[in-house]
N, C-alpha and C positions, 0 to 999 in steps of 0.2 A: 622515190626518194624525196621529192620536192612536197611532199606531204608532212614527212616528220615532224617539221617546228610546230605545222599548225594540232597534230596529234598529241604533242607534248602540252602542250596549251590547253585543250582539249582533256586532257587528264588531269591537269590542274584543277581545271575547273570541277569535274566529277571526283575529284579525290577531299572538295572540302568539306562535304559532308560527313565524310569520313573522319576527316580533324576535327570537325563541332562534336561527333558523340564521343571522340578518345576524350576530349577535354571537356564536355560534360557530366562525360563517366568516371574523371580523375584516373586516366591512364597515363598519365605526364609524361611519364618516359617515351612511350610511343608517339605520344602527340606532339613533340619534341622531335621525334626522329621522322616523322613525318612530314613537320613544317618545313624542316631542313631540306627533307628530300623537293617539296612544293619552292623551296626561297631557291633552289640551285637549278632548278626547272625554269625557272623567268629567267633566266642568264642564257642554260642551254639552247632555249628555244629560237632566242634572239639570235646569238651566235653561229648554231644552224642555218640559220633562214639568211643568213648573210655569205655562209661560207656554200651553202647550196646554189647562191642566188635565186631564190626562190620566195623574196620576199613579197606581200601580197595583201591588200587596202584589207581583204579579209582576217589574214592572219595576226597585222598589227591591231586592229579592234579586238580579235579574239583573245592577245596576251593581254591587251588594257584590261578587258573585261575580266578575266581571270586573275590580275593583279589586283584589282580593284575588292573586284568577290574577296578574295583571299586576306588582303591587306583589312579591308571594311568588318570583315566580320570575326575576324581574329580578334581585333581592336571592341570590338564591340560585346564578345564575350568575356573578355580581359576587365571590360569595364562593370558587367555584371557581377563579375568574380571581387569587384573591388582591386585590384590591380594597379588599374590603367582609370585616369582619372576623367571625367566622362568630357570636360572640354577639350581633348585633343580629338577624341571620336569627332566630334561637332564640327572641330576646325579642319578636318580630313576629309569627313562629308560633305561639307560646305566649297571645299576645293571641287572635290568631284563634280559635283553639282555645276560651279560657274562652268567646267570644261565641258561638261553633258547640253548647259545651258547653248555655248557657242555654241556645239555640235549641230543642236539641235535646229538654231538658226539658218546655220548656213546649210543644214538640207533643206529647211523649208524653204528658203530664201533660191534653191539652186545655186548656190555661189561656189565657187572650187576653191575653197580654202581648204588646205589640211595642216590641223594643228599637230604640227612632228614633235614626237618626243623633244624636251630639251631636256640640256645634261641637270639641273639644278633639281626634274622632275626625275630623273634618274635615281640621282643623290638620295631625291627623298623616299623614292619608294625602298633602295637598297636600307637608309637608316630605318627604315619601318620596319623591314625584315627584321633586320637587326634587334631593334626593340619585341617584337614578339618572341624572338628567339630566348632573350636575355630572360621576358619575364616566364616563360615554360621554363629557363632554367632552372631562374628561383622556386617554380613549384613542386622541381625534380631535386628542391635542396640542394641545387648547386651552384649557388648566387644567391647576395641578399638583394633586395631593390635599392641597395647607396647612388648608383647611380644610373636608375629611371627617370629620373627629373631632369639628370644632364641631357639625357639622351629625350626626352619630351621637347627640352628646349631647343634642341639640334634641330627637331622633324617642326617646330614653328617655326622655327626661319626658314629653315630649307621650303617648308609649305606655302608660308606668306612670299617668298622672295618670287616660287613658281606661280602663284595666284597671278603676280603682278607682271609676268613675264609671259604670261600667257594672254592674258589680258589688249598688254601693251603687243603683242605679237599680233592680234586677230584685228586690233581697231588699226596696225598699221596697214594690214591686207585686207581690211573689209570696207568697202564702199556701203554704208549705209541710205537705202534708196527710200527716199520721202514718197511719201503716197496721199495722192489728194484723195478725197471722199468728194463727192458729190448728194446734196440733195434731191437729185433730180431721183424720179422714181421711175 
């Protein structure tokens, strides 16, 4: 049992390639009912993995990476589609990036920082879902895009707010240690 979330996670991940050729191939409606089933999967997995107690450094990397996959390249063919306008792709990349950036430090560094979800980073991946959802709807003709722009502007604040909150989170926990060079050969 204490496997499920990370299996659920795990299918997310191998179910998006499955969603790039629906929405490739202009199967909207599937690609739609698909996302859905993928945007209610990041909720279950969590939720399991807490009521199982079975939470695990593995499986929370594993839903990131899976939201990320999911979220990034949704947004990314959205944008190819003309859609979704290529500077929120950038500004959602560029999130990921600074948090990959820390990640990366503090294993090189050895340092035991973990940067825990916060709720604002929460918020933002839920409004992202959201937004991919609305614009599959408009290509299944059941939405116009009047308000993708509100909802672009939601996921900028929501994104900059987590930028700097993440940020300010890892330099309050991160002892940055100075390192002399020597000439000596």
């Amino acid at each position: 049992m204490n496997y499920i979330p990370n299996i659920i996670s795990g299918l997310r991940v191998l179910l998006i390639p499955v969603f790039v050729i629906l929405l490739l191939n202009s199967n909207y409606f599937n690609a739609l009912i698909l996302f859905i089933i993928m945007g209610l999967s990041d909720a279950l997995d969590g939720i399991l993995a807490r009521y199982l107690k079975c939470e695990t450094l593995f499986g929370a990397y594993l839903d990131a990476v899976a939201d990320k996959m999911m979220i990034n390249i949704s947004f990314y063919i959205l944008c190819i589609m003309d859609i979704l306008p290529l500077y929120i792709l950038i500004l959602v990349l560029a999130r990921d990036l600074i948090i990959l950036t820390a990640i990366v430090i503090n294993y090189r560094n050895k340092a035991n920082i973990i940067l825990n979800p916060i709720f604002i980073s929460k918020l933002n991946t839920f409004i992202q879902i959201i937004l991919v959802i609305y614009c599959l709807l408009f290509l299944n003709k059941m939405a116009n895009l009047t308000y993708v722009q509100d909802i672009i502007n939601v996921i900028m604040i929501t994104t900059i707010f987590s930028i700097v909150e993440y940020v300010y989170n890892y330099k309050k926990n991160y002892t940055f240690k100075s390192v002399r060079y020597t000439t000596d050969i």
